[in-house]
Phi, psi and omega in degrees: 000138184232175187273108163237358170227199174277345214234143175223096198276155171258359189090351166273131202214205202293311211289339186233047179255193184245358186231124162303140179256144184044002197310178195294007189272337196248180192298147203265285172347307156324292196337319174279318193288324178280337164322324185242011154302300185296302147032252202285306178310300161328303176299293197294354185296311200290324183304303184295325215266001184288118186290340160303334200264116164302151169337294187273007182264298189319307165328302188287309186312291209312333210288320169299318186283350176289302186303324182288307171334294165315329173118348204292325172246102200244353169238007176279134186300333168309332191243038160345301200257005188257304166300298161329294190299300171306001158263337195277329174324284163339296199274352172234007177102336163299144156298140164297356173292332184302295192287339172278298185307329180264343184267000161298284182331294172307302162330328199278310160268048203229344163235329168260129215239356214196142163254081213298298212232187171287310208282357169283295185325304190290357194256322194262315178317312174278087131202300207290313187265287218276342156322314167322278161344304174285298156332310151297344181253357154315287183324313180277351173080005164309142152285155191281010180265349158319334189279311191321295141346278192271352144328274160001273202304294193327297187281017168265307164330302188277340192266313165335301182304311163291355166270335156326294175271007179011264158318298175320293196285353168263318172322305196249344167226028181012069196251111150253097189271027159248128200299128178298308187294354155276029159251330197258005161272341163272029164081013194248189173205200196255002169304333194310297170336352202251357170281154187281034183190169170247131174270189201275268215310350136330301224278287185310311185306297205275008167246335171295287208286000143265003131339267218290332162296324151314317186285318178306334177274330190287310187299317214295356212261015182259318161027272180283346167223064157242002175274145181279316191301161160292296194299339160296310181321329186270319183306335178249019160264341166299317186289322185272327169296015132286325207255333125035256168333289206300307139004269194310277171010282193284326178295344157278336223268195205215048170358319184289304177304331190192150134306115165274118164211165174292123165292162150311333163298303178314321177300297193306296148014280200269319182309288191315301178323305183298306179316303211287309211270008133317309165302310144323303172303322184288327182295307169290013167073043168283157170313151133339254224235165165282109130028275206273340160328285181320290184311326193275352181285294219294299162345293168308309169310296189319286181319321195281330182251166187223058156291126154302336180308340145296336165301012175252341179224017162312322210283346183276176193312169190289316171305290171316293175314313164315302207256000148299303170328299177293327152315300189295344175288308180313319199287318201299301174314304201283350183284317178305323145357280139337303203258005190293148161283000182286196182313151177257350172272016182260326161301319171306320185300318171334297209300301216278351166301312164275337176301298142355278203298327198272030214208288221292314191285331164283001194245355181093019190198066150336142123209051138252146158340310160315282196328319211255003177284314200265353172323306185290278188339309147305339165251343149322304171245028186014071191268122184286155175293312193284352166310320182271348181282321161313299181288002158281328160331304202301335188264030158253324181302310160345273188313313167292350162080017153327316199255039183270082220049055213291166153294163186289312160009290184296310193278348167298331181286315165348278173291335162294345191275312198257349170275264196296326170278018178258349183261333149323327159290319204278329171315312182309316183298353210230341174068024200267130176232015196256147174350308199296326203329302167317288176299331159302335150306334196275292186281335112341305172298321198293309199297323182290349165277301178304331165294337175283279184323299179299002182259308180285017203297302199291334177292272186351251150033318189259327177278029175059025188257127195233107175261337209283138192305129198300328175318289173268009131307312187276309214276025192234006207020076154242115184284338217210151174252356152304100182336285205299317173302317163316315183284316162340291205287146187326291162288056141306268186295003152294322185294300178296005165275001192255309147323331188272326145336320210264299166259034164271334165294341179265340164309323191250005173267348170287305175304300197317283213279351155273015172248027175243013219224159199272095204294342168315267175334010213208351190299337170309302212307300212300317191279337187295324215273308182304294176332291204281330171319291218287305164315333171251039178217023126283320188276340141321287184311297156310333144117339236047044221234305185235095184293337162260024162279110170310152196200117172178156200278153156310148175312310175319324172269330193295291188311310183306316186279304151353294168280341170270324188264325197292297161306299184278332165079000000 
């Protein structure tokens, strides 16, 4: 591909994407606006993906299609297709944001080469993908709780598409759109991408990350029948029965070796099919989503971490676990929210999107996974709405960077929000009905967050975050709330001997109150309270002298506290 005008077509066009664009399923009026959405898009892809083009000329380009978009340039003819879209925009009522979120995404690539993590991948995904999404059902007069769904189906699309290029895309833009840190648990680095074949550890990476992708098509699959349109509807039950196909495809197929892709019969195939039996369904009154979607999303979230907040609760009944597993997902998603490094107003919206979903879960009409995970629970175990509403609070204080060295005051509200309201959940879940119960949730989530902040200082730390208290800070004479000068300073470890106080005391205000308490029902409680004990009498011992020595028990103590407490009780 060469630069010779302001527009650098690569020459790729509807056809050779993974989703029918405009087909003939949704109304032939629409057709012409997506044609110059699909366009407008096209052109800035090609643009950012040119290999010809230095960082800032791509940049510059895009910046211009941003001014015609908007209106700032309305006659040069080089930003032809920037304009079309703004009168068909103009003319059906859509926002212009949807296309200022993709042509960010192309900048983005245009200087960013690595994904540290999923919740980075997922980050660059809400600019690059779901603006697409959201733009048709804008179009179509769909409502916005309909975006979650199709937030989903997108971003399945779009990672999909990069396991697809993989090779391609490291070869020719030294682009990896694979999460580094699941290359570096398996020994690797992204030359691994530069082989004529995928090796197993490799292999093992390109199946996590189709994980994850499954679990985004099990949300996507409530879609079609939360769209009011018909015809959207089958158009995006066609588009998730590809991405289905497609899926299965790279888990056999050898990315390195070949492009896996759908033939075009197969594509058509699978488009119709999925639109037919959408229809069928919608016509007989079906659910959203399957049950085991759900149960099988939140399960996966479970496997992927190696949090201790589970070492308390395997051992329980089938039922009960299932709905801590859906707890743990929901905490798990929004947190990922919080620690993503992408826009933060595009996070904040994330956030008030679950705030949204939980309204949705209380009212009976779930559509996410989680949710529909946590649907038999909340009534099962009348588990409150303001308990989840809290802890979404605390991941927007994350996310404003609030909490850079709060008074206690403050950090007591902390820990309850993102502490103690997981443990308000979880005593229901646990079947604890006695007086003490609440409080214990309360001193046991706090101690176990402060076991945390004194455990995280340098990851905190690095995400601009400071938990340690303003109090015992100054009385330490540390003037400043800057992480790194903080971690830095001499009186570090008075201060975190103060804190580590703090929470030793709610530890033993936890012990008092399970022994007035039924400890069989509570037994989650007693081993997370074992675990984090033993974990914060390692960070004692060490001193805070070396913040990046990992500190966590052996398999060997995790088993012993299990069998003593877990078993033997």
């Amino acid at each position: 591909m060469v630069a010779t005008g302001f527009e650098t077509p690569s020459g790729k066009g509807a056809r050779d994407e993974n989703f029918p664009v405009g087909s003939g399923l949704l109304a032939a009026r629409l057709r012409p606006h997506i044609a110059d959405f699909y366009a407008f898009a096209r052109a800035a892809d090609d643009i950012a993906d040119n290999p010809a083009l230095v960082p800032g000329d791509k940049i510059a380009r895009l910046d211009r299609f941003e001014a015609a978009l908007t209106g700032r340039d309305t006659d040069d003819p080089a930003l032809a297709k920037a304009h079309r879209l703004r009168r068909s925009l103009a003319e059906t009522g859509v926002t212009a944001q949807h296309g200022v979120d993709l042509l960010a995404a192309f900048k983005q690539d245009a200087t960013k080469r690595r994904y540290e993590d999923w919740a980075d991948l997922m980050g660059y995904c809400a600019l690059s993908a779901m603006p697409v999404g959201r733009y048709l059902l804008d179009l179509h007069g769909e409502a916005r709780d309909t975006w979650p769904a199709a937030d989903a189906l997108c971003s399945a699309l779009q990672i999909l598409n990069h396991l697809q290029d993989v090779q391609a895309d490291y070869r020719t833009l030294d682009r990896v759109y694979v999460p580094l840190d699941w290359l570096r648990a398996e020994g690797l680095d992204v030359t691994a991408l530069d082989q004529p074949r995928t090796g197993a550890a490799l292999r093992r990476v390109l199946d996590r990350c189709l994980d994850g992708i499954a679990a985004l098509i099990a949300e996507a699959h409530a879609l079609p029948y939360l769209a009011a349109s018909p015809r959207m509807a089958m158009e995006s039950a066609a588009i998730v029965r590809l991405a289905e196909r497609l899926e299965a495809r790279l888990r056999r197929g050898d990315p390195l070796a070949e492009r896996v892709a759908l033939s075009r019969p197969a594509l058509v195939c699978h488009a119709a099919l999925g639109a037919a039996i959408a229809l069928v369904r919608r016509a007989f009154g079906a659910r959203p989503a399957r049950d085991g979607d759900a149960r099988t999303h939140v399960e996966r979230i479970v496997a992927r971490s190696g949090s201790s907040f589970l070492s308390g609760i395997r051992a329980l009944p089938a039922a009960r676990k299932r709905a801590m597993y859906a707890i743990y997902a929901f905490c798990r998603e929004v947190d990922d929210i919080a620690d993503d490094p992408g826009d933060r107003s595009v996070r904040l919206g994330q956030l008030a999107d679950w705030r949204a979903e939980i309204d949705r879960l209380y009212a009976g009409r779930p559509t996410r996974p989680t949710t529909r995970a946590l649907l038999g629970p909340v009534a099962d175990y009348d588990l409150p709405r303001a308990e989840f509403l809290a802890i979404v609070d605390g991941m927007e204080s994350d996310l404003l960077n609030t909490l850079r060295g709060p008074d206690a005051a403050t950090l007591e509200r902390y820990c309850r929000q993102v502490a103690g309201a997981v443990g308000m959940l979880s005593i229901r879940v646990f079947g604890a009905r006695e007086p003490e119960a609440e409080t214990i949730a309360i001193a046991l989530g706090e101690a176990l967050q402060l076991t945390n902040i004194l455990r995280d200082l340098a990851e905190d730390a690095s995400r601009g975050r400071l938990y340690l208290p303003r109090e015992a800070l100054a009385a330490h004479g540390i003037a400043t709330d800057e992480p790194a000068a903080v971690l830095a300073h001499p009186a570090l470890p008075e201060v975190c001997a103060v804190v580590a106080a703090q929470a030793r005391a709610r530890f033993r205000e936890t012990r008092a109150l399970l022994a007035r308490c039924d400890r069989r029902r509570l037994k989650p409680c007693v081993l997370m309270m074992e675990v984090y004990e033993r974990v914060l009498a390692k960070l004692e011992r060490q001193g805070w002298r070396d913040l990046e020595r990992p500190v966590r028990l052996s398999p060997a103590g995790r088993l012993w506290i299990a069998v003593r407490y877990g078993l033997i009780g």
